[in-house]
TIVEXLO-732116 format. One record per residue: residue number from 1; residue in one letter; chain; y, x, z of N, C-alpha, C in turn. Coordinates in nm, 4 decimals, padded with zeros to 6 digits. Layout:
REM residues N
<site NUM "a" "A" <Y X Z> <Y X Z> <Y X Z>>
...
***
This chain:
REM residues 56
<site 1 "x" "A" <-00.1196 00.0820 00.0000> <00.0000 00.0000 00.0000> <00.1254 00.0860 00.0000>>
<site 2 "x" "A" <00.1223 00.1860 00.0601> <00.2518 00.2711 00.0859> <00.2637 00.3623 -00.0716>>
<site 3 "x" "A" <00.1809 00.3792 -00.1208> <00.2207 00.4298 -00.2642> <00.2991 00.3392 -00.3576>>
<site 4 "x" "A" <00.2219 00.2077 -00.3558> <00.2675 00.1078 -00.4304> <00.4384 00.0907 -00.3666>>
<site 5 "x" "A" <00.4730 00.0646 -00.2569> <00.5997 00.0653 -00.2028> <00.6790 00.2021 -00.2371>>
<site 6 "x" "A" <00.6581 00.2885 -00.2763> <00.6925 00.3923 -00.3157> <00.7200 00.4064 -00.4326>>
<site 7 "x" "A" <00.6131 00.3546 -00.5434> <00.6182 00.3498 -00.6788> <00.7442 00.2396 -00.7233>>
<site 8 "x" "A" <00.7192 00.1035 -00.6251> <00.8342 00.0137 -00.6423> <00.9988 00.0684 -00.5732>>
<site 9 "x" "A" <01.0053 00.1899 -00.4985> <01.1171 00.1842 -00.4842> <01.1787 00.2930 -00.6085>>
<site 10 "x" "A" <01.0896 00.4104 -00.6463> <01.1350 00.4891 -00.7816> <01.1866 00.4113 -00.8682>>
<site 11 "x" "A" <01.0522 00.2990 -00.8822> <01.1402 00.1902 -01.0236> <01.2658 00.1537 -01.0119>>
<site 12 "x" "A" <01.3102 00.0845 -00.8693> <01.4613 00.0327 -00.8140> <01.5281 00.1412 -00.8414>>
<site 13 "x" "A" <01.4970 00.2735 -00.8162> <01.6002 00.3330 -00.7934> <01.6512 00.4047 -00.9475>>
<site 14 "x" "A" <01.4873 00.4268 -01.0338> <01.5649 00.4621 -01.1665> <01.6518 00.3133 -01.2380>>
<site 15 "x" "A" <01.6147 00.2559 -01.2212> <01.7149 00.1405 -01.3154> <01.7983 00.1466 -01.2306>>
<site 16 "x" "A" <01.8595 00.1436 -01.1093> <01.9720 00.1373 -01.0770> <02.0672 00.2428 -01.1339>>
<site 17 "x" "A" <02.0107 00.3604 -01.1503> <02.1072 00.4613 -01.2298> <02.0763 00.4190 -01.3771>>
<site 18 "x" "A" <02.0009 00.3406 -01.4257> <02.0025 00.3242 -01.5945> <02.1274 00.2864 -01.6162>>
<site 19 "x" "A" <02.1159 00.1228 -01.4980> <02.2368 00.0644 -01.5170> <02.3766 00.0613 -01.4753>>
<site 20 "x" "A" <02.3622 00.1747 -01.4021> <02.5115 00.2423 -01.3445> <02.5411 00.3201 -01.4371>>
<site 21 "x" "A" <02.4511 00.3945 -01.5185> <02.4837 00.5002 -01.6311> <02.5572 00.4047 -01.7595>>
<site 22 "x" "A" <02.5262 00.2774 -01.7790> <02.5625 00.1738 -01.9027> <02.6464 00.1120 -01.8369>>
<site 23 "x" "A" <02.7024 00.1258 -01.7186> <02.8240 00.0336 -01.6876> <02.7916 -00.1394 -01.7106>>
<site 24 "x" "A" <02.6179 -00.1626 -01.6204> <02.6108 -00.2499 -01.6414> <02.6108 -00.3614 -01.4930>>
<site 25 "x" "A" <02.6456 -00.4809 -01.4848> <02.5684 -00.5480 -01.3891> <02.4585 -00.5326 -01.3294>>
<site 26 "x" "A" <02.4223 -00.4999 -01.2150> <02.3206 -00.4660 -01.1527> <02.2431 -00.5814 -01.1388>>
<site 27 "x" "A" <02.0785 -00.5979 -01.1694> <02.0345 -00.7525 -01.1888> <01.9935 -00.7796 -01.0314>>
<site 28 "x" "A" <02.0334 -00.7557 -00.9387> <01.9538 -00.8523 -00.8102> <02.0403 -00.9405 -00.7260>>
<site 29 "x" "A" <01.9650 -01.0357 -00.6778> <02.0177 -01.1483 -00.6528> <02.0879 -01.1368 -00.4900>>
<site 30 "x" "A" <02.1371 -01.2553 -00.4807> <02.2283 -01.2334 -00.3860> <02.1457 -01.1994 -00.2308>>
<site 31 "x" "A" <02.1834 -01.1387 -00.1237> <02.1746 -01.1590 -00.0030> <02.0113 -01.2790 00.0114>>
<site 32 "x" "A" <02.0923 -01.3872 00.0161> <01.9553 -01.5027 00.0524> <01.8950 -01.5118 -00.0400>>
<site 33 "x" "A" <01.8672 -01.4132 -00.1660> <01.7296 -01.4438 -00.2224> <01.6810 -01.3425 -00.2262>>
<site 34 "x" "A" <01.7103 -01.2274 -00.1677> <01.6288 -01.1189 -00.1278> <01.5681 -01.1571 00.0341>>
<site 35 "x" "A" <01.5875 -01.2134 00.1341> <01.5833 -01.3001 00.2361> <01.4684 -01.3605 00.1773>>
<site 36 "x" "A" <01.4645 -01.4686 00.1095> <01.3639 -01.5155 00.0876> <01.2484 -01.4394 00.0309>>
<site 37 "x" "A" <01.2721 -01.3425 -00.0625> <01.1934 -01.2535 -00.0973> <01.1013 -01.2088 00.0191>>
<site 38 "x" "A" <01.2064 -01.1517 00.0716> <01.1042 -01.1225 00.1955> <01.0057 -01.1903 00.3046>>
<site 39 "x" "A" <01.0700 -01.3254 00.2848> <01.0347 -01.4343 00.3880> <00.8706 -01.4229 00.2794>>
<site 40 "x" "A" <00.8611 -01.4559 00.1523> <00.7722 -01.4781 00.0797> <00.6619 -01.3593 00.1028>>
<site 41 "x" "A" <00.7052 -01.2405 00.1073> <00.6090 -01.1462 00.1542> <00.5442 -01.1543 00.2736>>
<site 42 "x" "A" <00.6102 -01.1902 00.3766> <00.5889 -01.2203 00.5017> <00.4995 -01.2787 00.5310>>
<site 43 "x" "A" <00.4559 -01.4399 00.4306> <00.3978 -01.5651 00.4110> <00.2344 -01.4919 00.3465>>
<site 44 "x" "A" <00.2775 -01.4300 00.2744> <00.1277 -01.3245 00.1705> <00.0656 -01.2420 00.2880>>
<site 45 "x" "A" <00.1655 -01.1526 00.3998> <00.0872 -01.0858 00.5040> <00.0291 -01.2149 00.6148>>
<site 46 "x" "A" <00.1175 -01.2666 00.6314> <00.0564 -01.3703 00.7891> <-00.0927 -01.4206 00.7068>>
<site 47 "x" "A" <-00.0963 -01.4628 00.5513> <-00.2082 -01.5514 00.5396> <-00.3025 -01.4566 00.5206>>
<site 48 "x" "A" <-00.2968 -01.3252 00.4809> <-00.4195 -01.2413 00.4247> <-00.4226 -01.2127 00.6575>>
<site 49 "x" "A" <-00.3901 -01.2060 00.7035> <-00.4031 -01.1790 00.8584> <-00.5249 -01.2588 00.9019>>
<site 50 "x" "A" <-00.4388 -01.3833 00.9190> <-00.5051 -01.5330 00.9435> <-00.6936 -01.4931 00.8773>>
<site 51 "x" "A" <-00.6777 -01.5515 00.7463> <-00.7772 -01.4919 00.6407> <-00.8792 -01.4047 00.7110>>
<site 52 "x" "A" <-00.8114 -01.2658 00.7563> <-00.9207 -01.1632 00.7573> <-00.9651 -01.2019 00.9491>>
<site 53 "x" "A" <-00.8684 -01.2287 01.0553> <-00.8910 -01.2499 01.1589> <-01.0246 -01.3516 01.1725>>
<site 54 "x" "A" <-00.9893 -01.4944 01.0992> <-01.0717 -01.5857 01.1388> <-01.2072 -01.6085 01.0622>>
<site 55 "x" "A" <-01.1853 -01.5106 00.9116> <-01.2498 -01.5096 00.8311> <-01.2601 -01.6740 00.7392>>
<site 56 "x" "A" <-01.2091 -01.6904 00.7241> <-01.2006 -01.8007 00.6133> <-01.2638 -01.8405 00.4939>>
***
């Protein structure tokens, strides 16, 4: 998991200079939908938890 979080922050971080280099709009969304983003990840860990705890 920590590679993959790693691999996803290189990606963020090269397009952020793509698009600072093109003088462009940066594409991410505001405040509360990164919030939710996260809330949504949150929802994927509690259920794979649940899942593996009670075995389902």
């Amino acid at each position: 998991m920590s590679q993959e979080l790693g691999f996803a922050f290189l990606g963020g971080w090269l397009l952020g200079v793509i698009f600072t280099f093109f003088k462009l709009p940066l594409p991410v969304p505001p405040f509360q939908g990164l919030v939710a983003a996260a809330a949504v990840l949150l929802g994927q860990v509690t259920y794979n938890f649940i899942k593996e705890r009670f075995a389902l």
